[in-house]
N, C-alpha and C positions, 0 to 999 in steps of 0.2 A: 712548353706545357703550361698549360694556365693552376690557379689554383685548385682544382680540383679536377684535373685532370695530370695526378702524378702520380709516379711509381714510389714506392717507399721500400725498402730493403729493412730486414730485424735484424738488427746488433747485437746478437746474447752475449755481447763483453759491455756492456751496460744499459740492455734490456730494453730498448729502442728502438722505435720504425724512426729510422733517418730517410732524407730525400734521398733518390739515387739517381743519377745520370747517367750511371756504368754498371755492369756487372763481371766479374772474371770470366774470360775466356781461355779456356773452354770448360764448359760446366753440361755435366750430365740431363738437365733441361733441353741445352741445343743440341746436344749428342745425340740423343737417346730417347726421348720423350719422356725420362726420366721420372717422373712425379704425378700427382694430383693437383687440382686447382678445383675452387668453391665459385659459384655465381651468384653473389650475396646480395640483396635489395634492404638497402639502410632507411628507413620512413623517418627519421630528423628523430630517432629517439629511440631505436631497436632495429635490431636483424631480423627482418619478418623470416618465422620458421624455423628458428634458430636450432630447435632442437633437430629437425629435421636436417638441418646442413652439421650440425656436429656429428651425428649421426652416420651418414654417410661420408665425413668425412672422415670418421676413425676406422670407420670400416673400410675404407681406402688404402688408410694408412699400414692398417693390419693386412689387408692382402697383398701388397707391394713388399710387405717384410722391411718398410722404415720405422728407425727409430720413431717413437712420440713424443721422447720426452723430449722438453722446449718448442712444440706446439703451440703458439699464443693465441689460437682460436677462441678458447674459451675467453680472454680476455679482450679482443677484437673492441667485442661491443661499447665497452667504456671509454676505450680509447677513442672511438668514432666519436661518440657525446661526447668527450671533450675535444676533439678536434674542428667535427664538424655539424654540431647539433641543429639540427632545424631545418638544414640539407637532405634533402632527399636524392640518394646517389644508387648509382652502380658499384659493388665492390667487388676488383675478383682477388681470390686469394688463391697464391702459387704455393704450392710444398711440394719441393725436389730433391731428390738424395745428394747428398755434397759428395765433395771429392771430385776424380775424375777417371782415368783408368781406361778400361777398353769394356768391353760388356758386365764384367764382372765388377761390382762394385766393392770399392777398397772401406767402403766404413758407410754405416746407415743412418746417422745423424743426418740433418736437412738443414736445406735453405727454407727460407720464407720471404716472398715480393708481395706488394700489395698495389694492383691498380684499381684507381679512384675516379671515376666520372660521374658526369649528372646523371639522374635515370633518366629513361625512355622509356614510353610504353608501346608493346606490342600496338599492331591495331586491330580495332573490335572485328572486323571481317577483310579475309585476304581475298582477291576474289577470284583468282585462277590458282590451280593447284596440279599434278600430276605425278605419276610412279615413276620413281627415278629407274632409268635406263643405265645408266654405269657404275654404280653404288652398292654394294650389299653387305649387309652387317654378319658378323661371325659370331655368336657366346662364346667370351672367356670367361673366368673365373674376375676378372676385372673390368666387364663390358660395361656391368652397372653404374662404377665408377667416371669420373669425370678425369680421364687421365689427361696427359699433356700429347699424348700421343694420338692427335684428334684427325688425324690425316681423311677419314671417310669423310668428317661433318667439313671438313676443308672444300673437299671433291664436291662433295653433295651440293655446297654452295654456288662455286663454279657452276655446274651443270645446271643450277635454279636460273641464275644470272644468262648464260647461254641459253637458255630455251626461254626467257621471259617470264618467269614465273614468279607468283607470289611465293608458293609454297610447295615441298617436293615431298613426297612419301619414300621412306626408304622402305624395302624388304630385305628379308634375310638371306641366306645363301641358298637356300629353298623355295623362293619363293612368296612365303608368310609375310604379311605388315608384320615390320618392326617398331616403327615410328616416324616423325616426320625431321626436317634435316636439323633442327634444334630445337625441338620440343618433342613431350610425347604426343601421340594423336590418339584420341577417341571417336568414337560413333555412338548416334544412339539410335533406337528402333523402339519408336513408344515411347516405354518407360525404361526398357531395359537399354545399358550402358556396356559397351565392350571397349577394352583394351587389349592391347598384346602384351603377353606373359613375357618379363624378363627372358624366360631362356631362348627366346629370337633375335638376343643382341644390343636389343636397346638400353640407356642408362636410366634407373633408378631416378625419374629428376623430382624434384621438390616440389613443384606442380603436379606432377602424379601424385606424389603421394597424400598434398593437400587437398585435392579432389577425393581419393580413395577413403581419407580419414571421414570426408565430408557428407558422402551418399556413398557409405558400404556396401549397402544391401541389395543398391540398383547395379552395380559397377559387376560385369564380368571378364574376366581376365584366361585368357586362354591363346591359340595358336590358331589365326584365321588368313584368309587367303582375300586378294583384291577384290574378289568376288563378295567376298562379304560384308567389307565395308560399302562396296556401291549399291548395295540394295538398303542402307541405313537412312533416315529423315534427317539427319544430322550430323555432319563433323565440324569438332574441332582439335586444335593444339594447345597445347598450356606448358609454359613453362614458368619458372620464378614469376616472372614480372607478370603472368598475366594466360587473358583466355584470348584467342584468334577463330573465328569461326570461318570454315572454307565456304566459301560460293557455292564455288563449282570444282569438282574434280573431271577432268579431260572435261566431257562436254554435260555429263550429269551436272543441274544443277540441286542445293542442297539448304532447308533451311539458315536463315542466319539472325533469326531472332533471340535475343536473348531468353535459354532456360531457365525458368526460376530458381530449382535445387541448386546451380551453381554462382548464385549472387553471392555478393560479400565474401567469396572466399580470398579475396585476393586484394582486399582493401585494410 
């Protein structure tokens, strides 16, 4: 692993991200899909949306029923500036229930990993896209969240990779767009802007939400069917890092000019 591309492990016996090479085997992570994990974009000098990933990730925290206390999210950021200021990185942050046990978990106190790489950005247009064929998302009470237990967006990727594709649309057990295989996906028609409503499965991501904070009043969020995104002048996907505009879905194709209301949200 080069310099920044390393795992770090937190010490709460002297309050420390140390390098890690290892982790105990076996841990409720690899068991279980035990935990939550953050997908953080460091600009050489902050957590872009910071509030928006604490946010969601306490709310992760609280629905999983893990302890919080010794959570070093909030302190993450400083610790970046002083490690690696002026680097612009990837950061994903793990939080897993410790212990180990069989389904039932023996104590809710947690681990915390941190992997560190350079960012990468999405690209501004994908240009083939299509509705995933063996994939469909279920609403839990924890769908929102960014669990460790990501086995669909796994598949989804697979299936992308297998048919050639830039980019894959999940639906739900119904039917409905949920979203696309790591990002949310919008459409827009005119002026007016759709998304799928959380309760189809899809996660809460930070790119949603920075778009929603950004043009409210255009943005509608409800329960729509393939059908209704392919009659739209425009998709695309967003997640942290950024906006991906489709080509084409199957053989429709689909503007890919840059919208104006969505400049600068993501710089």
């Amino acid at each position: 692993m080069s310099e920044i591309d390393t795992i770090f492990s937190w010490n709460p016996e002297n309050s420390e991200w140390e390098k890690a090479t290892d982790f105990p085997i076996p841990n409720r992570a690899m068991n279980f899909g035990d935990g939550i994990f953050e997908t953080l974009v460091f600009d050489g000098s902050k957590i872009r949306f910071f509030d928006f990933h604490r946010d969601r990730l306490f709310g992760g925290i609280e629905v999983l029923k893990m302890d919080a206390e010794g959570t070093v999210f909030l302190r993450l950021e400083k610790w970046l500036l002083n490690n690696f200021g002026g680097k612009k990185l990837r950061v994903r942050l793990n939080i897993f229930r410790a212990g180990s046990g069989k389904y039932t978990p023996e104590i809710d106190l947690t681990h915390q990993t941190l992997h560190v790489q350079d960012l990468t950005f999405p690209p501004k247009v994908k240009r083939t896209s299509s509705f995933s064929e063996g994939v469909a998302l279920f609403p839990y009470p924890w769908s929102r969240f960014k669990t460790l237990n990501s086995l669909p967006y796994v598949m989804a990727a697979k299936e992308r990779i297998e048919r050639d594709l830039d980019e894959l649309i999940l639906l739900d057990y119904s039917g409905k767009v949920a979203e696309a295989s790591a990002a949310t996906i919008f459409w827009r028609k005119g002026k007016k802007v759709f998304t799928p409503a959380l309760t189809c499965g899809g996660i809460d991501g930070i790119g949603r939400r920075a778009i929603l904070t950004k043009i409210p009043r255009l943005i509608n969020e409800g329960v729509f069917s393939p059908n209704d995104l392919l009659r739209a002048d425009q998709v695309w996907v967003s997640n942290v890092t950024g906006i991906s505009y489709l080509e084409k879905v199957d053989s429709l194709e689909f503007s890919t000019e840059e919208w104006e209301p969505l400049s600068g949200i993501f710089e």
